[in-house]
C-alpha positions in Angstrom: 15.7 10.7 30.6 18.8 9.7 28.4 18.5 6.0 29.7 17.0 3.8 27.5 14.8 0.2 28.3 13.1 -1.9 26.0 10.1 -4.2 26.8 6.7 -5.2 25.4 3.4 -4.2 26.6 -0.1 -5.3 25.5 -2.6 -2.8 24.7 -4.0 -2.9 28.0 -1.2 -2.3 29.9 0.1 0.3 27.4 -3.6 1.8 28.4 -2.5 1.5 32.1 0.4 3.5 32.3 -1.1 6.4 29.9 -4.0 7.0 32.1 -1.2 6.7 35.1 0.6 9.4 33.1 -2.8 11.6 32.6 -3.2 11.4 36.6 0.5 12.8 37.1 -0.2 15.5 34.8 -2.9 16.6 36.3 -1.4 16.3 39.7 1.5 18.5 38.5 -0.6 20.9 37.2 -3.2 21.6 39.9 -0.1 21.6 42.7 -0.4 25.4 44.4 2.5 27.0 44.6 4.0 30.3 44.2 4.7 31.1 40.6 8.3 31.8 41.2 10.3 31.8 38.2 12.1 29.0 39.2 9.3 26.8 40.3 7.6 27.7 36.7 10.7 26.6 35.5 10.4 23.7 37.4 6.8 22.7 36.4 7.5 23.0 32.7 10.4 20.8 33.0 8.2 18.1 34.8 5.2 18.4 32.0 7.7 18.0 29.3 9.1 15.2 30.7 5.7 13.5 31.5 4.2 14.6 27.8 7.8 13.2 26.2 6.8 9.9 27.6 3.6 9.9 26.4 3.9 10.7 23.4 6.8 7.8 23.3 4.5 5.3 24.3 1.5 6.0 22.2 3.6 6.6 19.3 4.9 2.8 19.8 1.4 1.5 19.7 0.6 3.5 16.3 3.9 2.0 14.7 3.4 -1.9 15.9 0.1 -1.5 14.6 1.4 -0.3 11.1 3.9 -3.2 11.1 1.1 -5.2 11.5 
């Protein structure tokens, strides 16, 4: 994720694609697998990445509304 792309989103999509984020967190988390060290490797990588993105967007919705 070292890519970066700028656009503007209205609340409701902003609202969109965190609940879309929620459902792939979930999904990565109740996936069965064996707990091999790489795959819990793996699955922390993936949560990171998904909780990274998160926080990005919803931090961008609490600092346009301070601007405001």
């Amino acid at each position: 994720m070292s890519e970066s792309l700028n656009f503007e989103l209205n609340d409701e999509q902003r609202e969109v694609l965190l609940r879309g984020l929620r459902f792939v967190r979930r999904s990565i988390m109740l996936k069965q697998e064996d707990p091999t060290p790489a795959y819990v490797e793996k699955r922390s990588s993936e949560l990171q990445d998904v909780e990274a993105l998160s926080k990005l967007i919803s931090d961008r919705s609490v600092a346009e509304e301070a601007v405001v």
